[in-house]
C-alpha positions as CSV (number, residue, x, y, z in Angstrom):
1,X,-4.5,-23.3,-11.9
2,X,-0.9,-23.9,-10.2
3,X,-1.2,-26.5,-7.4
4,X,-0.9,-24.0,-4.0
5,X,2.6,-25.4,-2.4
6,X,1.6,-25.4,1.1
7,X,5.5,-24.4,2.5
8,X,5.5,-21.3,0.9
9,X,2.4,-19.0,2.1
10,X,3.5,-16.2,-0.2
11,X,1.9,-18.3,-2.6
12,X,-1.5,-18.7,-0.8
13,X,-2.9,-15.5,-2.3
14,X,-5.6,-15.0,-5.0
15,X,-5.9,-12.0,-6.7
16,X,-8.8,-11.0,-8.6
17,X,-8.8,-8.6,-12.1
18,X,-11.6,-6.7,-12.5
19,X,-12.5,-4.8,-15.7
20,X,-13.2,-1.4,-14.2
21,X,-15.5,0.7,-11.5
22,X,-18.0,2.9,-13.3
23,X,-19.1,5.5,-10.9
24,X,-22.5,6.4,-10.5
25,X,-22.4,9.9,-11.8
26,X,-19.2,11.0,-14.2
27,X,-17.4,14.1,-13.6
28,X,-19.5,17.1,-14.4
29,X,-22.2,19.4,-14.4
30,X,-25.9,18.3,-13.9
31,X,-29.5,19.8,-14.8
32,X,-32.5,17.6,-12.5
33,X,-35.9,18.8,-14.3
34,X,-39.2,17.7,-13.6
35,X,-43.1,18.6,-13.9
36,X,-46.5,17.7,-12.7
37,X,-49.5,17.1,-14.4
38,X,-52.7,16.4,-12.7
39,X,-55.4,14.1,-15.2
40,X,-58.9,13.1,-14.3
41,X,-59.7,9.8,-14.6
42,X,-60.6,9.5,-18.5
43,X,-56.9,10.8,-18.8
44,X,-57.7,14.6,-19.3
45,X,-55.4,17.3,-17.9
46,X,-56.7,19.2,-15.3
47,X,-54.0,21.7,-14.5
48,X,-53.4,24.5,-17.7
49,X,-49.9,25.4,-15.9
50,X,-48.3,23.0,-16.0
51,X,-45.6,22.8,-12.7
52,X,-41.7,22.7,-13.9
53,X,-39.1,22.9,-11.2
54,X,-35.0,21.9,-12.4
55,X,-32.0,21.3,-10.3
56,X,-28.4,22.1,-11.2
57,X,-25.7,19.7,-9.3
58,X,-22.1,19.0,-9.9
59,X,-20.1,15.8,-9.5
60,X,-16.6,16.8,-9.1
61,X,-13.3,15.0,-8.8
62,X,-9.7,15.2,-9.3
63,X,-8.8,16.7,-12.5
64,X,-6.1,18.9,-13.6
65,X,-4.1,17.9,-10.4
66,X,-4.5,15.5,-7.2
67,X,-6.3,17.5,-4.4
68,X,-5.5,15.0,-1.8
69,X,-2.7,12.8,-3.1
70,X,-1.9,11.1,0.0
71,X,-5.6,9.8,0.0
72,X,-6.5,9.1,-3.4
73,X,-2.5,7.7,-4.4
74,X,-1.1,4.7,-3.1
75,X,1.9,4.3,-5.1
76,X,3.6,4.3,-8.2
77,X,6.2,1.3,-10.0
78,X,9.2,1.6,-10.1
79,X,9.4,3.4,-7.2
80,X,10.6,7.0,-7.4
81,X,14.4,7.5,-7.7
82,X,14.4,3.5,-7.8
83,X,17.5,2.1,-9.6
84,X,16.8,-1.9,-10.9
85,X,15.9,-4.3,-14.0
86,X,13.0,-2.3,-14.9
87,X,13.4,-2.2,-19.0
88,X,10.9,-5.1,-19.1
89,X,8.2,-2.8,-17.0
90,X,5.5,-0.9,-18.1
91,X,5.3,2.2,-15.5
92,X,2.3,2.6,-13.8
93,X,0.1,4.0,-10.8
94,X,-1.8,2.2,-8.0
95,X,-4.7,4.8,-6.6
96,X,-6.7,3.7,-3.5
97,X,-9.7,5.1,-5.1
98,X,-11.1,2.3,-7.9
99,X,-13.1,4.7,-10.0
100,X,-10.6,7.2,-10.6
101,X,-9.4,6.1,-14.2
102,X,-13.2,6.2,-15.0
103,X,-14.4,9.5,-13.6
104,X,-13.8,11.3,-16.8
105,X,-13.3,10.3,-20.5
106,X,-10.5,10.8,-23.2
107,X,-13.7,10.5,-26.0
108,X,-15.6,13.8,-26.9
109,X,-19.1,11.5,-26.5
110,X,-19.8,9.6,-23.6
111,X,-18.6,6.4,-24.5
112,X,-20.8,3.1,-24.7
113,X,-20.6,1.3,-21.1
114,X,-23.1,-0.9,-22.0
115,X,-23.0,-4.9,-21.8
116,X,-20.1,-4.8,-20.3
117,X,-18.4,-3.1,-22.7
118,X,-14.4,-1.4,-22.1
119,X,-14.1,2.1,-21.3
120,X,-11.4,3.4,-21.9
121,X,-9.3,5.7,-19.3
122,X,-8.2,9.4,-19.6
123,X,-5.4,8.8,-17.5
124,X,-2.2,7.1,-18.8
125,X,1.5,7.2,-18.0
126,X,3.7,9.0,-20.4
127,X,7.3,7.6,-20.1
128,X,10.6,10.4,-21.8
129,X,14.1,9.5,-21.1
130,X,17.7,12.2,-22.9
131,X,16.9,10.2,-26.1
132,X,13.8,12.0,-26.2
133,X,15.5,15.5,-26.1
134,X,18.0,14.7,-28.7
135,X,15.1,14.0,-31.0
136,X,13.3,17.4,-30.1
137,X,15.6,20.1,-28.5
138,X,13.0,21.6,-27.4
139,X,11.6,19.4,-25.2
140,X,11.8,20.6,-21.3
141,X,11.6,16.9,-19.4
142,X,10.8,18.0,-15.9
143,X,7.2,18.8,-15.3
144,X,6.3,22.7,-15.3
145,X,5.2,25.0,-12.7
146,X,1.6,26.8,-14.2
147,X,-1.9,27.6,-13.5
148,X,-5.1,26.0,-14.6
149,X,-5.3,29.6,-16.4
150,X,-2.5,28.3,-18.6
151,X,-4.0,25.3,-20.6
152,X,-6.7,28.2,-22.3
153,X,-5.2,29.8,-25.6
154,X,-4.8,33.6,-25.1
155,X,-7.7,34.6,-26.5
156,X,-9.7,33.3,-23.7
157,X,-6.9,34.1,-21.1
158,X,-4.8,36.9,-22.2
159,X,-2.6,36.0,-19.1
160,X,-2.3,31.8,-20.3
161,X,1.3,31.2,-21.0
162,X,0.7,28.6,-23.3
163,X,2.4,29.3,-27.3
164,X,0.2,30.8,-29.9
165,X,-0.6,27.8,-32.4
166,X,-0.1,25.2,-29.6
167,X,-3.2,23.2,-28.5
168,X,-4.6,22.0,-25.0
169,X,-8.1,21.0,-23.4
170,X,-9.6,24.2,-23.4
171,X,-9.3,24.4,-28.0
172,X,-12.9,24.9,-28.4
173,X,-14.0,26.5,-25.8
174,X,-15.6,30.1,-25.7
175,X,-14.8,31.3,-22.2
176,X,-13.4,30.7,-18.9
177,X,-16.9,28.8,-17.7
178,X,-15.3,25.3,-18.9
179,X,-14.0,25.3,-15.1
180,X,-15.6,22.6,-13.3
181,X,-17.4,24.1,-9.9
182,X,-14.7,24.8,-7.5
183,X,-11.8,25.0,-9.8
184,X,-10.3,28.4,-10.5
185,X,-7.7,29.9,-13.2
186,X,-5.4,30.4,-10.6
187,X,-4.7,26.8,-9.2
188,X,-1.4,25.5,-9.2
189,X,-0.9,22.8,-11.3
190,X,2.3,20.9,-13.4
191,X,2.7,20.8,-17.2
192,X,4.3,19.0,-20.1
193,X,4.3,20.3,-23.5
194,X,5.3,17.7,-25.8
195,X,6.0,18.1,-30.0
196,X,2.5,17.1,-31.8
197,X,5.2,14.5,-33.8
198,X,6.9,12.6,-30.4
199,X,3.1,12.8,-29.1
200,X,1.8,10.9,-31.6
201,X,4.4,8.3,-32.2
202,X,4.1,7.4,-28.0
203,X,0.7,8.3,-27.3
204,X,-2.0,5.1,-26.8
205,X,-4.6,5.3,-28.7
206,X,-8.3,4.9,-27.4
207,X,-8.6,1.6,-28.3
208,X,-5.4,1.0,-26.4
209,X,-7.0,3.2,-23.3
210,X,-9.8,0.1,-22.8
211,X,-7.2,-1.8,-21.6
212,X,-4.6,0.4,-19.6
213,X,-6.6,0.5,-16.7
214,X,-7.9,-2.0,-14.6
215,X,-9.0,-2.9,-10.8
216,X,-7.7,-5.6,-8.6
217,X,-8.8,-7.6,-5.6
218,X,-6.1,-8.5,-3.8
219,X,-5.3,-10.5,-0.1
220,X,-3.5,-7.8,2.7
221,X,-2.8,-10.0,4.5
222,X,1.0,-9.8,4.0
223,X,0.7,-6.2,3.4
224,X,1.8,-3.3,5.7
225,X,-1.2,-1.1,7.5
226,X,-2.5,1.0,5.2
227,X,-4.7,4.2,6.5
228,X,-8.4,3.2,5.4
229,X,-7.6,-0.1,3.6
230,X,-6.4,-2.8,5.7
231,X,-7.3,-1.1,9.2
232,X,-11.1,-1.7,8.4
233,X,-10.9,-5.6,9.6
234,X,-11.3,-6.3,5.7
235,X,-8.9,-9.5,4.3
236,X,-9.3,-7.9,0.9
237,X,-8.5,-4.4,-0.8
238,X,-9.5,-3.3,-4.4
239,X,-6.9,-1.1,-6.3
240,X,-7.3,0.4,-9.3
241,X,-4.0,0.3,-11.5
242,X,-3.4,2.9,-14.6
243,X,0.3,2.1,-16.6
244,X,1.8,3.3,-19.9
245,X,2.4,2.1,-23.3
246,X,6.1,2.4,-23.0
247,X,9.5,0.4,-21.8
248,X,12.4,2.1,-20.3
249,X,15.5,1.9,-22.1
250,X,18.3,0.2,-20.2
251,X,20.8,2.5,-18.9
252,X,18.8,5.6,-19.0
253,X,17.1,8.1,-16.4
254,X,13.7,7.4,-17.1
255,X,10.8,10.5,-16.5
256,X,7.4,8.8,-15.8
257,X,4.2,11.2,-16.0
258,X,1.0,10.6,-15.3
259,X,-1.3,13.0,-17.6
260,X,-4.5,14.0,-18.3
261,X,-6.1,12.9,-21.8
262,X,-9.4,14.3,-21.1
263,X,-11.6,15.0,-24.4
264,X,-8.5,14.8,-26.0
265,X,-9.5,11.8,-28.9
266,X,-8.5,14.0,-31.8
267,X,-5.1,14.9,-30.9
268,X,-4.7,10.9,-30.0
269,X,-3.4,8.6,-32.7
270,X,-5.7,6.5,-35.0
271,X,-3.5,3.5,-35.2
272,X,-0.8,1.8,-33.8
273,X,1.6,3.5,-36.0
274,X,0.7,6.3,-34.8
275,X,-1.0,7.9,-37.8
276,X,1.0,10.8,-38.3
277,X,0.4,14.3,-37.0
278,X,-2.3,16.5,-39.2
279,X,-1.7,19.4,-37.0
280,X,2.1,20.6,-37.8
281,X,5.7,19.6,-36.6
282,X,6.2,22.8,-35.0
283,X,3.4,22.8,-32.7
284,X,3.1,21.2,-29.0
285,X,0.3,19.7,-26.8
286,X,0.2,21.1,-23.0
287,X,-1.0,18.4,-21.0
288,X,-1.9,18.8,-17.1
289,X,0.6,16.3,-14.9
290,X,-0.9,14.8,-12.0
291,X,2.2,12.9,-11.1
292,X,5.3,12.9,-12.2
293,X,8.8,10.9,-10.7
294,X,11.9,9.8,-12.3
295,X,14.0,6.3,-11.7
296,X,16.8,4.5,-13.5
297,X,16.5,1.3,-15.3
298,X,20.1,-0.5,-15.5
299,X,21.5,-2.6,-17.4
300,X,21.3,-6.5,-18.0
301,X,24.4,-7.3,-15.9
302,X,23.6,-5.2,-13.1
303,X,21.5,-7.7,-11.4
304,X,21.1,-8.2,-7.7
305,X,23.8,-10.8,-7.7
306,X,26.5,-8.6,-9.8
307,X,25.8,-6.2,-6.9
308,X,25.8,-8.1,-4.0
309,X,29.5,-9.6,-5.3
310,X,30.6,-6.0,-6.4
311,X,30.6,-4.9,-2.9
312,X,33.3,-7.3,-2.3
313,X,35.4,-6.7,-5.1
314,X,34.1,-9.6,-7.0
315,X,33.7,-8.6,-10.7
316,X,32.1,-12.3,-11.8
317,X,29.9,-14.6,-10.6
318,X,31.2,-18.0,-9.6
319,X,30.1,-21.1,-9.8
320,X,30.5,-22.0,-6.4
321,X,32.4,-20.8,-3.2
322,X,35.9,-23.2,-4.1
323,X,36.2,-20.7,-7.0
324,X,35.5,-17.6,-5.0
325,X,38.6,-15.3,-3.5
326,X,38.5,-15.0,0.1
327,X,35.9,-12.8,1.7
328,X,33.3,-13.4,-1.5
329,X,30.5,-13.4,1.3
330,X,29.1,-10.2,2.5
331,X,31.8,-10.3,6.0
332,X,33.3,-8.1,7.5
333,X,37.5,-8.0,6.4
334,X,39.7,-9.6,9.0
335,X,43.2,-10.0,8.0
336,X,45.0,-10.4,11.2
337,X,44.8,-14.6,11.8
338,X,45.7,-14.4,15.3
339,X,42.4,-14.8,16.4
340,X,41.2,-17.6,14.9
341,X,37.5,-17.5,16.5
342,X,37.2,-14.1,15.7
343,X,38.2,-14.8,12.1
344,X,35.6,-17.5,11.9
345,X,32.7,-16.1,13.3
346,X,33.6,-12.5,11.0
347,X,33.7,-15.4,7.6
348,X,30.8,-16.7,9.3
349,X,29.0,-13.2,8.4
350,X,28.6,-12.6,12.1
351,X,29.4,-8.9,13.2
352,X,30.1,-7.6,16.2
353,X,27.6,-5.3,18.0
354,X,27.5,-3.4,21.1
355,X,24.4,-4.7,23.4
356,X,22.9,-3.5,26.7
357,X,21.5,-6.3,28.9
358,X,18.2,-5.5,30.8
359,X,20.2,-4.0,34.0
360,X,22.1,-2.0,32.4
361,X,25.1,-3.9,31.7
362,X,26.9,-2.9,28.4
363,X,28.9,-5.5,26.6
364,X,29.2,-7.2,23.3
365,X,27.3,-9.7,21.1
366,X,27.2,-11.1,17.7
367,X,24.7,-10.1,15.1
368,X,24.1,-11.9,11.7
369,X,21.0,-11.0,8.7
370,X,19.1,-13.8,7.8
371,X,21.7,-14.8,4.8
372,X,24.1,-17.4,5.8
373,X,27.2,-18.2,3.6
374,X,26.9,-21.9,4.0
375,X,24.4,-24.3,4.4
376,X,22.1,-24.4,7.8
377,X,19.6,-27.4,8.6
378,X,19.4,-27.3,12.3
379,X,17.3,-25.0,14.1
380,X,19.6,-23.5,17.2
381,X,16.1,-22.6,19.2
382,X,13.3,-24.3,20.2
383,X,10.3,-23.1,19.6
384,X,7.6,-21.1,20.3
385,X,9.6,-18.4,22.0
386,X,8.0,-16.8,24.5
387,X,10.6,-13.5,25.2
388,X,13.4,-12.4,22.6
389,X,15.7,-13.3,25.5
390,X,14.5,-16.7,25.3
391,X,16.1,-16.9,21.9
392,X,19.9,-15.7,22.5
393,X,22.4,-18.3,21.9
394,X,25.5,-18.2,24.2
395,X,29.0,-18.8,22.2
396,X,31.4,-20.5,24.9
397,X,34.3,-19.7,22.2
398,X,34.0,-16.0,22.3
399,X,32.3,-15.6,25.6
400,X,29.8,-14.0,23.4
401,X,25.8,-14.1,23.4
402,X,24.8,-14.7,19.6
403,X,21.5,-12.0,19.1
404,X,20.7,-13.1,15.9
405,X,17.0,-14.8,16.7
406,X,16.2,-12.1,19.4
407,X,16.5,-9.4,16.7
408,X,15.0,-11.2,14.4
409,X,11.6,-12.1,17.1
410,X,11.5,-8.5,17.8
411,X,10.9,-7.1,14.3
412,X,8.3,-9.8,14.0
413,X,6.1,-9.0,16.8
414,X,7.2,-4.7,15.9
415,X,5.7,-6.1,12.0
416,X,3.0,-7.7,13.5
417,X,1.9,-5.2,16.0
418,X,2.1,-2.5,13.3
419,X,-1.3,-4.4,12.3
420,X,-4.2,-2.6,14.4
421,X,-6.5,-5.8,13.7
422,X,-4.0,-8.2,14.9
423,X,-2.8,-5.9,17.5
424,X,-6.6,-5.3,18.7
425,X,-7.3,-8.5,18.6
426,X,-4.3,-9.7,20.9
427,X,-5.1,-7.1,23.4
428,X,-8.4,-8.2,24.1
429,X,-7.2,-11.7,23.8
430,X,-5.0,-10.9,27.0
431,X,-7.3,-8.9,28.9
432,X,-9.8,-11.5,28.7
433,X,-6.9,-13.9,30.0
434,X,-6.5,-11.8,33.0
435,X,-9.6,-11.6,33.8
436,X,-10.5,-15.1,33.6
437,X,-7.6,-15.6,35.8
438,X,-8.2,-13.3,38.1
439,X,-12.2,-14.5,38.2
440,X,-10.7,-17.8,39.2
441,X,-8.2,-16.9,42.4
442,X,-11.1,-15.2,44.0
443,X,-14.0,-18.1,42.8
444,X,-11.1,-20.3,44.7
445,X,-10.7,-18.1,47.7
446,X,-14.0,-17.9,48.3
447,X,-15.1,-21.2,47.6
448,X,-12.2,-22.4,50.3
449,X,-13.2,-19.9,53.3
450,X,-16.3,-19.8,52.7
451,X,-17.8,-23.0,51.5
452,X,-20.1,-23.2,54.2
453,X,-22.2,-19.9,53.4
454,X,-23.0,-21.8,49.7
455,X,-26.4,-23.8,49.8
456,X,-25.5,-27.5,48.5
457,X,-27.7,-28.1,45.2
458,X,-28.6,-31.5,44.1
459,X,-29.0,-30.7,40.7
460,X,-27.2,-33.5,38.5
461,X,-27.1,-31.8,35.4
462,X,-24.9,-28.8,36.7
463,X,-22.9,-31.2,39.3
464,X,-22.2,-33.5,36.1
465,X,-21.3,-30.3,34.4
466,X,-19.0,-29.2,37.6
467,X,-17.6,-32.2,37.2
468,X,-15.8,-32.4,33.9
469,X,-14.2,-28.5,34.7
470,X,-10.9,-28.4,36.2
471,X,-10.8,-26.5,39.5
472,X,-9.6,-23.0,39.8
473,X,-6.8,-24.5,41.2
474,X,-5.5,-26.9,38.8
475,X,-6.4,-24.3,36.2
476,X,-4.0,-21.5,37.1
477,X,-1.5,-23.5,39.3
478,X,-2.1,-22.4,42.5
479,X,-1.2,-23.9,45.4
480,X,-3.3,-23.7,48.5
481,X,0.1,-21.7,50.0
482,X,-0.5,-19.3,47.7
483,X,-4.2,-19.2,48.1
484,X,-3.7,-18.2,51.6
485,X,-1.1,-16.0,51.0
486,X,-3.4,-14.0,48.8
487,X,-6.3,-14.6,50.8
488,X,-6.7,-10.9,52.5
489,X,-5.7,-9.2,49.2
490,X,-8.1,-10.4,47.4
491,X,-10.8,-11.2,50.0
492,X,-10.5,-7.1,51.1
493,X,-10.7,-6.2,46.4
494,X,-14.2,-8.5,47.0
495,X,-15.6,-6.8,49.5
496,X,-14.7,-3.7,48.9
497,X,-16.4,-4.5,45.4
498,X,-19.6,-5.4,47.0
499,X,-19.4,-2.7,49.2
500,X,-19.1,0.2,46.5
501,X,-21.9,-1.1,44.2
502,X,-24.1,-0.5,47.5
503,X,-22.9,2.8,47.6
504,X,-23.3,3.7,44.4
505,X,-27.0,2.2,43.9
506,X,-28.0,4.6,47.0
């Protein structure tokens, strides 16, 4: 195991693979049957009738479509309409729910589960990109409005859309009761029909399934909030992942899918190779599209450097900032040389930014990112800050406050207050505070005017225990001024107290 570098917390994290989540009950239909018999005790049956009763349940679940995507999906990578070095990814699809990819089966048997054995998915992530079309003109690459109606051949559904000759879930079914309880022929759903030859030379097969799905145990600690994951006042989350079997191409639009491959192991390959279609190049699969999103995987050169220097007209990367024309840092332009401390602080990577101070006075500051063009060693605060005003820096050349750190402090405690353990926490932390302070200006108050109203107790173990506290008034800093000062205030809150429980109790 790598030696944890204790400077970098980022790398303080464990996550934990786990093969999958079987649920309790797959997706389906259900028949409970029992009987009773009554025997004597030699073992004979008493009862000619024998008593039968049976049960019929259902276990549903997501099928054809997401019924509550927000819920059950947490994301999907690369991120839709994302643009970066993705031709070394495999697409896939993070669901908050762990026993999703298990739920249903892309075998016509129940599969072995068994002694820990794999079981494979009937989810997966089909990836197309123009190559794909050029291939098979036919091929429509965005996902398809239909109906659940439409993945039955017409002569179950006269009103299915789906060709004569092409093939789907429904292949061998007799009528329309294959519909799981709840689902109906209308429901809205998205479709891909894909050439039997392009599906077989892409799809996984189910040996390949066992393995493209997965469950991890991961830290949230450096994680946003996330609705019913990390605002339970757990320090752990379990994910379950389902990718492809595909790489994007480099310089291509990529269209991700996530499909259905329910009861579907005839149509899927029988080898790595693919195993060649036995059903005819002219005919298509439907398959039902839970998710679908698109994103562009660039080229090798387009890295985040290339980038970063294109935006200032630099076409290479230099070896170091000698070589570089002026203005290679992400700056502002200044041209004009006649202010040489505004020239400086804009090569600096300082920009200028209109501020309000807290009564209303509107001026200017300076405002950086956390990217310096040169090197920094000295910290210009001193820490801990306890207000973000605390952390402006005052630039006696410009006449300028620098707001770099305040902004910075801010979005921390925003970030860290976006936590509702952390901010839950903090509150009670402070009301406690208050309280404790407020418990010990009156103990003080009353212990000063009215000292002689306490009995004297000779006890040593509580006056050797009294003795190691700090007094109320070294404790909160309060001088007997200020004691006196606050002496009716808080002397009237007491009794008033006092006097309101005895109100209330009659």
């Amino acid at each position: 195991m790598a030696e944890i570098n204790p400077q970098n917390l980022l790398l303080d994290e464990m996550v934990t693979f786990i093969q999958n989540d079987l649920p309790g009950f797959d997706a389906g239909q259900y028949e409970l049957s029992f009987d009773q018999v009554v025997n004597d005790s030699s073992g004979g049956q008493l009862n000619t009738n024998v008593m039968e009763q049976s049960y019929t349940f259902a276990v549903t679940g997501d099928r054809f479509y997401l019924k509550n995507p927000n819920d059950t999906l947490y994301s999907v990578f690369p991120a839709a309409g994302a643009s970066g070095e993705y031709s070394t990814v495999l697409p896939h699809v993070v669901f908050n729910k762990t026993i999703l990819p298990w739920l249903r089966y892309p075998t016509t048997d129940l599969p072995d589960s068994s002694n820990n054995q794999d079981v494979p998915t009937w989810l997966t992530v089909i990836l197309l990109d123009e190559d794909d079309v050029l291939d098979f003109p036919g091929l429509l690459l965005p996902a398809q409005s239909a109906t659940v109606g439409d993945l039955f051949p017409h002569t179950i559904n006269s009103n299915s859309s789906l060709a004569a000759g092409d093939y789907s879930y429904f292949d061998q079914a007799n009528s329309m009761d294959e519909l799981d309880p709840g689902e109906t022929a209308t429901d809205s759903i998205k479709i891909l029909d894909l050439p039997l030859d392009l599906f077989y030379k892409i799809a996984p097969t189910v040996e390949d399934l066992k393995k493209m799905a997965h469950v991890r145990e991961v830290s949230l600690a450096n994680k946003p909030t996330m609705k019913g994951i990390s605002d339970v006042g757990k320090n752990t989350g379990q994910f379950s992942i389902v990718f492809g079997n595909r790489l994007p191409i480099a310089g291509k639009k990529s269209y991700a899918y996530l499909v259905s491959l329910e009861q579907l192991e005839l149509f899927l390959p029988s080898d790595e190779e693919g195993g060649g279609n036995p059903y005819g190049a002219d005919k298509n699969i439907r398959l039902a599209v839970l998710k679908n999103w698109t994103f562009f995987a660039t080229a090798e050169t387009a890295t985040f450097v290339d980038r970063v220097q294109a935006l200032n007209g630099v076409e290479n990367v230099v070896d170091s900032i000698a070589d570089a024309p002026a203005y290679a840092n992400l700056c502002i332009p200044y041209d004009n040389v006649q202010n040489q401390q505004l020239s400086n602080a804009l090569s600096m990577g300082y920009a200028p930014m209109n501020y309000q101070f807290r009564n209303s006075d509107k001026s200017v500051a300076w405002y950086r990112g956390p990217f310096l063009p040169y090197s920094e060693t000295n910290s210009r605060v001193e820490l801990p800050v306890s207000s973000p005003d605390r952390a402006n820096i005052f630039d006696p050349t410009t006449g300028l406050f620098d707001i770099s750190y305040s902004a910075a402090w801010t979005l921390g405690r925003l970030m860290a207050l976006q936590s509702s353990t952390f901010s839950t926490r903090l509150y009670n932390w402070k009301k406690k505070l208050s309280q404790q302070v407020m418990n010990n200006i009156e103990n003080a108050i009353l212990e000063k005017q009215y000292r002689f109203l306490i009995t004297p107790k000779d006890h040593s173990a509580e006056a050797k225990k009294q003795s190691k506290k700090t007094t109320a008034e070294e404790a909160i800093s309060v001088s007997d001024k200020k004691a006196t000062q606050l002496q009716d205030k808080w002397m009237t809150r007491t009794i008033l107290g006092l006097k309101t429980k005895k109100i209330n109790k009659r």
